[in-house]
Backbone as a printed PyTorch tensor [residue, N CA C, xyz], in Angstrom:
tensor([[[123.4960, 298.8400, 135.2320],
         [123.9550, 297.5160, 135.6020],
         [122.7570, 296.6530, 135.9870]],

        [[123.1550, 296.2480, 136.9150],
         [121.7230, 295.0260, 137.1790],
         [120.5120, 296.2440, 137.9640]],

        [[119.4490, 295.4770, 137.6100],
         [118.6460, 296.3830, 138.2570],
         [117.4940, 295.3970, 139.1140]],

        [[117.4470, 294.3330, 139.3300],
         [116.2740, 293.6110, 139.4950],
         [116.5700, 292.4300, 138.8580]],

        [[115.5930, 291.4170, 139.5220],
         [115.3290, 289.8410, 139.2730],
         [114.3390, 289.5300, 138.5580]],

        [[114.7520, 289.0430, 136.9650],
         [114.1120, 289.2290, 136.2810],
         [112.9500, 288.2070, 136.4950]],

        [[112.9780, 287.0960, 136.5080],
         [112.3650, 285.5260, 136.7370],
         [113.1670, 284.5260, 137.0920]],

        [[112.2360, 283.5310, 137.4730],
         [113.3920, 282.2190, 137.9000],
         [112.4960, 281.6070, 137.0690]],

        [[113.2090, 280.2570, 136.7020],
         [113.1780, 279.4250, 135.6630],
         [112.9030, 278.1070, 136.1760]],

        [[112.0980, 277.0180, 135.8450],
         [111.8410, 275.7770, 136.3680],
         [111.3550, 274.9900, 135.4200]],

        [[111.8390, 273.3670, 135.2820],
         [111.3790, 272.9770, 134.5430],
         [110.4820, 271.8170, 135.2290]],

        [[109.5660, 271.7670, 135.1290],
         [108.7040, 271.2060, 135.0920],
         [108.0880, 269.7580, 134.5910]],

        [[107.2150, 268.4030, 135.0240],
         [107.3790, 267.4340, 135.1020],
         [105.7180, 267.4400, 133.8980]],

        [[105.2350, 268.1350, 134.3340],
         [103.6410, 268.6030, 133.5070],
         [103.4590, 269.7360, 133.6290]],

        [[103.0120, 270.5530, 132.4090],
         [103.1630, 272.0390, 132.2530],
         [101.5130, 272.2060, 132.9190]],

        [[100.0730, 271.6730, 132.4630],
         [ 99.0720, 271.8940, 132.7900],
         [ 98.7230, 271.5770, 134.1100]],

        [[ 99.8970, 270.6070, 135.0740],
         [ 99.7290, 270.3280, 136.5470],
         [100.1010, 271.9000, 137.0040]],

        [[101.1990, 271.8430, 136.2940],
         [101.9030, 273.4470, 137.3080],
         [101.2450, 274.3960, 136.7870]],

        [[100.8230, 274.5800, 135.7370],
         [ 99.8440, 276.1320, 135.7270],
         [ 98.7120, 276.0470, 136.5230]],

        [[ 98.4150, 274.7610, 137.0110],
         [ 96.8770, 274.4860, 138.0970],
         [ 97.1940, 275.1120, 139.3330]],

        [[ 98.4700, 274.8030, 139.7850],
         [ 99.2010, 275.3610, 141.0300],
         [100.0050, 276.9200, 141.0480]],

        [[100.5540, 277.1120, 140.1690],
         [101.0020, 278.6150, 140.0590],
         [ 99.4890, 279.4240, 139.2350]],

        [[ 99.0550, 279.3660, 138.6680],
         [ 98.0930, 279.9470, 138.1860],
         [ 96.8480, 280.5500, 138.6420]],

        [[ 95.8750, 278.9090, 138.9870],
         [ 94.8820, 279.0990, 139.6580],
         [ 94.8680, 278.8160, 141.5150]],

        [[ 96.1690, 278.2450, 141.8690],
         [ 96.3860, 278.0910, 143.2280],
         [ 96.9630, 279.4300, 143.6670]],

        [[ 98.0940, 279.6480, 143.3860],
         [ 98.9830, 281.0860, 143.5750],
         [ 98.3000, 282.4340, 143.1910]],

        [[ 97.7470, 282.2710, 142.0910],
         [ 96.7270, 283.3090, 141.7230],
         [ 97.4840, 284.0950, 140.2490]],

        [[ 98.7710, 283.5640, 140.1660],
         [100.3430, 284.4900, 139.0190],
         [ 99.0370, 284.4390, 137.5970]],

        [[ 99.1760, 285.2190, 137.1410],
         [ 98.6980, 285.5810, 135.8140],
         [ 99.5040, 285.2000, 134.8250]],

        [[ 98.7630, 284.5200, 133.6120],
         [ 99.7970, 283.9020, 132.0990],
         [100.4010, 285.7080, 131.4430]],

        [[101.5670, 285.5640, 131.3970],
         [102.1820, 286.5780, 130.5160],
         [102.1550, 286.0980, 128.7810]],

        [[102.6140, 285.3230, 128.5520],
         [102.7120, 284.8010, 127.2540],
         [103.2310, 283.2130, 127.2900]],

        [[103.0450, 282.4590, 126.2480],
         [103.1480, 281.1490, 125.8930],
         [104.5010, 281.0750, 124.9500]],

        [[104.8120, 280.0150, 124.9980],
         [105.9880, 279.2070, 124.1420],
         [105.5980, 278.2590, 123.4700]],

        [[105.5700, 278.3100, 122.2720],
         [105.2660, 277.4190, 121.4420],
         [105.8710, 276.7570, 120.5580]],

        [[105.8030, 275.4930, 119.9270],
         [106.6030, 274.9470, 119.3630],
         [105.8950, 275.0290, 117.5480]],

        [[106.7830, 274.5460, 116.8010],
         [106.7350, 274.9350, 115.1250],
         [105.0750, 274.1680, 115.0980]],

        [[104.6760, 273.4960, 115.7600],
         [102.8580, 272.6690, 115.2690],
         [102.0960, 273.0030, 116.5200]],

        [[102.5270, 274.3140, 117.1010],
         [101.6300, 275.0960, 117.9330],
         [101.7850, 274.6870, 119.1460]],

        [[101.8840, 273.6500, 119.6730],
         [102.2910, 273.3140, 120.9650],
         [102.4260, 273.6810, 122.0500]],

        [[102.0400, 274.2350, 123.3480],
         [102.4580, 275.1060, 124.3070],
         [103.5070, 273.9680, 124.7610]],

        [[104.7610, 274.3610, 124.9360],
         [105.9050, 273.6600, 126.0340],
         [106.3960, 275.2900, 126.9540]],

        [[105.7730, 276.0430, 127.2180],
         [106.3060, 276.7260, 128.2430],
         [105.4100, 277.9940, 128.2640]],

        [[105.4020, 278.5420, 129.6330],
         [104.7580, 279.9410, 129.6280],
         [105.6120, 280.6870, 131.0890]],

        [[105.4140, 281.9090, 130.6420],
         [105.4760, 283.0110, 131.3840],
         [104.1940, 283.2770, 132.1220]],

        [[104.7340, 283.5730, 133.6100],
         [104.0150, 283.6850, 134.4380],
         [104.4280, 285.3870, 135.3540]],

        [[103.6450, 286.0950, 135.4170],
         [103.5450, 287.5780, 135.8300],
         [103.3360, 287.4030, 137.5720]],

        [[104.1780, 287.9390, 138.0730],
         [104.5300, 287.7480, 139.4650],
         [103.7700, 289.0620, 140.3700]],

        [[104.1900, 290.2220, 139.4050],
         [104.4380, 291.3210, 140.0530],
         [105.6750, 292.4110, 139.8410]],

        [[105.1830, 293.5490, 139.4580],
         [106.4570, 294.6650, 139.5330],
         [106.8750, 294.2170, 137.9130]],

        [[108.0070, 293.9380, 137.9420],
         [109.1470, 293.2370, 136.7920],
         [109.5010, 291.8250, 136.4160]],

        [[108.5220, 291.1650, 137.5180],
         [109.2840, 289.5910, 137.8940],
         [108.2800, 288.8740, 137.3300]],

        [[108.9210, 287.9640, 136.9980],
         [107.9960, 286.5810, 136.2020],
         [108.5710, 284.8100, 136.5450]],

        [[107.7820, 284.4500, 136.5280],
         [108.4760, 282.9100, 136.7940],
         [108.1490, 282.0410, 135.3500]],

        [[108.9110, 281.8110, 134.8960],
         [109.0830, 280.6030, 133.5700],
         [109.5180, 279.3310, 133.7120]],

        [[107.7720, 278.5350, 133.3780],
         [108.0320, 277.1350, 133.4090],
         [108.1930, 276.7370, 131.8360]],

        [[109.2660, 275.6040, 131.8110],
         [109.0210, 274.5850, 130.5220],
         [108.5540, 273.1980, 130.9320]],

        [[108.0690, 272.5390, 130.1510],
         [108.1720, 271.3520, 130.0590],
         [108.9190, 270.3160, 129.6710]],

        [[109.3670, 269.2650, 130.6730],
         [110.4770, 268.5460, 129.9900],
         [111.0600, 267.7930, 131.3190]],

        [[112.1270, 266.8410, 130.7090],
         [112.8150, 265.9430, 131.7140],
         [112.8820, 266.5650, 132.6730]],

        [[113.0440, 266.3620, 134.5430],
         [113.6040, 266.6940, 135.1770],
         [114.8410, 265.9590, 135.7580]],

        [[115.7070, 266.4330, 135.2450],
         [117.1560, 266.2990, 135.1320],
         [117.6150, 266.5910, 136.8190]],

        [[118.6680, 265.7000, 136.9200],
         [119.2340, 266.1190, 138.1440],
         [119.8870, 267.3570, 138.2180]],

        [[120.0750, 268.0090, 139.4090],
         [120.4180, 269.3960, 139.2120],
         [122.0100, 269.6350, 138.9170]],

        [[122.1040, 270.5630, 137.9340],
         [123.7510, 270.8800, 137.7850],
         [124.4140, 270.6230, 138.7100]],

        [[125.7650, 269.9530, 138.4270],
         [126.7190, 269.5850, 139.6400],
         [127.2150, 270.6600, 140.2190]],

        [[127.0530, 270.5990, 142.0380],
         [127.4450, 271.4680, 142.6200],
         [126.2880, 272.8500, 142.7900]],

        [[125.0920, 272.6840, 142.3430],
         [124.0870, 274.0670, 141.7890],
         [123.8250, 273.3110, 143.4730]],

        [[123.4140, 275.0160, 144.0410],
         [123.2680, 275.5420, 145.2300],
         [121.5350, 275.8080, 144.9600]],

        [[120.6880, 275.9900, 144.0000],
         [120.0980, 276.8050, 144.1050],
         [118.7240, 275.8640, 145.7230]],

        [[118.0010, 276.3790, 146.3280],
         [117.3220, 276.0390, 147.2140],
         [115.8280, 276.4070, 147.0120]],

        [[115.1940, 277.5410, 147.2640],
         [113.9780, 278.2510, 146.8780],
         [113.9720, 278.8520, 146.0890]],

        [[112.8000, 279.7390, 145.5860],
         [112.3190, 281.0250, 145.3080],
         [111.5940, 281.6010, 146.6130]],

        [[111.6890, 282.6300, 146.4360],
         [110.7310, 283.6120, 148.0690],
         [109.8360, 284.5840, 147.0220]],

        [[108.4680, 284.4990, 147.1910],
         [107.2140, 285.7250, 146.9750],
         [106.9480, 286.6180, 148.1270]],

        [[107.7530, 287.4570, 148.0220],
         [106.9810, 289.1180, 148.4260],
         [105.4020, 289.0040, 149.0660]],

        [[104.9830, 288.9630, 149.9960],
         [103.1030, 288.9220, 149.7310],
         [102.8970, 290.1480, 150.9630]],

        [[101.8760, 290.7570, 150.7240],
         [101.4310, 291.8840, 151.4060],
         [100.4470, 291.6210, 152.8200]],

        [[ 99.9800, 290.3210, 152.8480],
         [ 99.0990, 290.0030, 154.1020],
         [ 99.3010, 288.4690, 153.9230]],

        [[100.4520, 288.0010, 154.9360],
         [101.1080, 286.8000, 155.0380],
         [ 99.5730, 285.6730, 155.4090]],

        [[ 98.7400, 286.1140, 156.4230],
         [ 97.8160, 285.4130, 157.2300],
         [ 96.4950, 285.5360, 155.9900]],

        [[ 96.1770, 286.5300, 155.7170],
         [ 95.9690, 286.5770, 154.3890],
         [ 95.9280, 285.2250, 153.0750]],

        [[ 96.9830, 285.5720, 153.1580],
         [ 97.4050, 284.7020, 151.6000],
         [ 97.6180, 283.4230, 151.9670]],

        [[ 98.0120, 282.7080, 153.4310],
         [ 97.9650, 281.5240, 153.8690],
         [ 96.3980, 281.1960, 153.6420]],

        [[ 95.5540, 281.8640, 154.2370],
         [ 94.2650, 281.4300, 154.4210],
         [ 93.8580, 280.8960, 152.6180]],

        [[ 93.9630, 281.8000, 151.7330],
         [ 93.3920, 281.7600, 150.5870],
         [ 94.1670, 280.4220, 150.2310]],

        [[ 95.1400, 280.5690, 150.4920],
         [ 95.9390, 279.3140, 149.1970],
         [ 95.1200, 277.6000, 150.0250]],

        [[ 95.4660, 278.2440, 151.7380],
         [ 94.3960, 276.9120, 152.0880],
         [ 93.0430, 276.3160, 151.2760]],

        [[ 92.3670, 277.3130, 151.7010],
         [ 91.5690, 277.4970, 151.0080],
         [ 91.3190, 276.9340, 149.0890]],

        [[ 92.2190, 277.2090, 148.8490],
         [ 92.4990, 276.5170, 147.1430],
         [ 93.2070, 275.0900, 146.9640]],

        [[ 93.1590, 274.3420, 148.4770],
         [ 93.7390, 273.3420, 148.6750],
         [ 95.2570, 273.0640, 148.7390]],

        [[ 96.0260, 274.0550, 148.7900],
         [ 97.6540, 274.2690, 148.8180],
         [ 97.9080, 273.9760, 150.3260]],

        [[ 98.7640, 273.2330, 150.2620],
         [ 99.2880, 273.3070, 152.0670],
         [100.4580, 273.8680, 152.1270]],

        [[100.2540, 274.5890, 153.3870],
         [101.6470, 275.7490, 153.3650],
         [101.7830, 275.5690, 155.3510]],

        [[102.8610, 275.7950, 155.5370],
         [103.5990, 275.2390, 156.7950],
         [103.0230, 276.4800, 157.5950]],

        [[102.9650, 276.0810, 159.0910],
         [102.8980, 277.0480, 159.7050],
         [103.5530, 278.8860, 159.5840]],

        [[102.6340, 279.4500, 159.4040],
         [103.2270, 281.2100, 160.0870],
         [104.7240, 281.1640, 160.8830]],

        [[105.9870, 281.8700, 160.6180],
         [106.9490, 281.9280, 161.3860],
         [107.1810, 282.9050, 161.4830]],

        [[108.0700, 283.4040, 162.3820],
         [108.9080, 284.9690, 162.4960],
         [110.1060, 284.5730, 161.9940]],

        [[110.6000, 285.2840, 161.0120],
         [111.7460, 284.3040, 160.7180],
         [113.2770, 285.6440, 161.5400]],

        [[114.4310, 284.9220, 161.5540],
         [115.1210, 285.6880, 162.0900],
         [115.7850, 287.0030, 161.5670]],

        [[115.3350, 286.9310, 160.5290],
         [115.4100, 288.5170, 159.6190],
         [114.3060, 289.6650, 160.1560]],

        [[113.5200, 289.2670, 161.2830],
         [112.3770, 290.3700, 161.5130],
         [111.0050, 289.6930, 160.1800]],

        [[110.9980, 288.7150, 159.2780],
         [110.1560, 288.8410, 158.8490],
         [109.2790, 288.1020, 158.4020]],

        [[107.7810, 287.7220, 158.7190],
         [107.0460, 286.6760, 158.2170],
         [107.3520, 285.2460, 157.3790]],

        [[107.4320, 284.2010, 157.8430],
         [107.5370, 283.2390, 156.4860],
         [107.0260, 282.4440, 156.8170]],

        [[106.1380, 281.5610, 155.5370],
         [105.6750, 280.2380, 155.4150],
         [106.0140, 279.3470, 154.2310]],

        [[106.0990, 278.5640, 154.0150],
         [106.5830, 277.2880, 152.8790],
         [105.2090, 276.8180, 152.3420]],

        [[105.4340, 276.6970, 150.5790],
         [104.7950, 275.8780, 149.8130],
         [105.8250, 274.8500, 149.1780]],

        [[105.0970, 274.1850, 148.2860],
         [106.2750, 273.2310, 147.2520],
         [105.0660, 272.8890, 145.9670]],

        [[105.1800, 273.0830, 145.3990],
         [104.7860, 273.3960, 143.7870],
         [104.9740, 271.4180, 143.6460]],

        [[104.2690, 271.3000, 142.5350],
         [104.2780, 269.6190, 141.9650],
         [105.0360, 269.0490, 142.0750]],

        [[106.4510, 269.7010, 141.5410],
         [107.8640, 269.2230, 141.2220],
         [108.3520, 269.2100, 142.0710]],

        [[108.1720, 268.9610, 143.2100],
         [108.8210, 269.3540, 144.7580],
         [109.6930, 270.8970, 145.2360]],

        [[109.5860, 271.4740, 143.8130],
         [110.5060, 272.8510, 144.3020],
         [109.9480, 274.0500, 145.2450]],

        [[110.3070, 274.0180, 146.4830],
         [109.9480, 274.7480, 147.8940],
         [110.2290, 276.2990, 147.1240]],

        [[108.9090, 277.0320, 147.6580],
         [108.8570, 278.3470, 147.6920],
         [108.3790, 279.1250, 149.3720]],

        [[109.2030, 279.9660, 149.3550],
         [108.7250, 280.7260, 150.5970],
         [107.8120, 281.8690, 150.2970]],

        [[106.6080, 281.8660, 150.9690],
         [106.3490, 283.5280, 151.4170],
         [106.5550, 284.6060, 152.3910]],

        [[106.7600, 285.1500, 151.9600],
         [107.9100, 286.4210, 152.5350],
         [106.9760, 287.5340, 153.0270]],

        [[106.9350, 288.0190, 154.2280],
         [105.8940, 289.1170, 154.6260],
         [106.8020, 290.1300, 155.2910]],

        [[106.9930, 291.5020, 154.6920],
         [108.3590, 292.5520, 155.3550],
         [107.4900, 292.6220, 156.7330]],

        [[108.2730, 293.3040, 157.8620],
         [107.8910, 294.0840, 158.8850],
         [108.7510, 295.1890, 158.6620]],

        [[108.1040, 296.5690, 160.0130],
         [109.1920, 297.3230, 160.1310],
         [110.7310, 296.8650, 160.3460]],

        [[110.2560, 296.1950, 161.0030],
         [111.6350, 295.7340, 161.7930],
         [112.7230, 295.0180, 160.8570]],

        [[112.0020, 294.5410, 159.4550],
         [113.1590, 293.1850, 158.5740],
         [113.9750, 293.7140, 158.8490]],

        [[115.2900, 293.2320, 158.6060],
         [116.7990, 293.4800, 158.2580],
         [116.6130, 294.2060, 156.8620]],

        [[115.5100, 293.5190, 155.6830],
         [115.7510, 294.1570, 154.6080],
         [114.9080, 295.2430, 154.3300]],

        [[114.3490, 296.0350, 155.7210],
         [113.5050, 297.2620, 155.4250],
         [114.2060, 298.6020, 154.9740]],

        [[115.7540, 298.8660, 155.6980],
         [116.5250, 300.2730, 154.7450],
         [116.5260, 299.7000, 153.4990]],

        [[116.4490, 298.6580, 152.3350],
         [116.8510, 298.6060, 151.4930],
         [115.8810, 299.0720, 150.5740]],

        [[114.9970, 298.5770, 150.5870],
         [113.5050, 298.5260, 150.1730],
         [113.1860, 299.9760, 149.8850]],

        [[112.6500, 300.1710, 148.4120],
         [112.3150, 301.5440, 148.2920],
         [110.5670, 301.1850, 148.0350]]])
């Protein structure tokens, strides 16, 4: 049955703004390109980690489906204080360090397109540490 999250999907306002920011800001590695019939890149795969990938296209940004809930994406990161420092560092601004009420690390980015991503740092303590293999 389901096994995992494969990618989330975003479309994007400029494909070469957002690979500046997921790419060389975030650090995500190109998986493969989308191309159109006269070669064109309008989209790429982006390698997250594990199984997961994030896929941008290029194109209108359309208001969101009526009634669509969706809010973030959340990245997994292994040294929350860490990875704040670096992305500073690469000129990304990301919100203060929190404890969030799950037991576990979080801070906020927002990518070009305004779409908010969290980083996610487990503790012993998360709520989602029995789950986690």
């Amino acid at each position: 049955m389901i096994t995992g999250l494969a990618h989330a999907c975003f479309t994007v306002s400029n494909l070469e703004q957002s690979l500046h920011f997921y790419r060389d800001g975030l650090g995500l590695k190109e998986a493969f390109d989308f191309k159109d019939d006269n070669g064109r890149r309008f989209g790429v795969y982006l390698y997250v980690g594990g199984r997961n990938f994030i896929e941008l296209f290029e194109g209108q940004l359309d208001a969101p489906a009526e009634r669509q809930s969706f809010k973030h994406i959340c990245l997994e990161v292994n040294d929350i204080e860490a990875t704040v420092a670096t992305l500073q560092a690469r000129g990304i601004e990301v919100s203060p360090i929190i404890m969030g009420k799950d037991h576990s690390y979080q801070a906020w980015i927002t990518d070009p397109d305004g779409n908010r991503i969290e980083l996610h740092h487990y503790t012993p303590e998360s709520w989602q540490a029995p789950s986690l293999t």
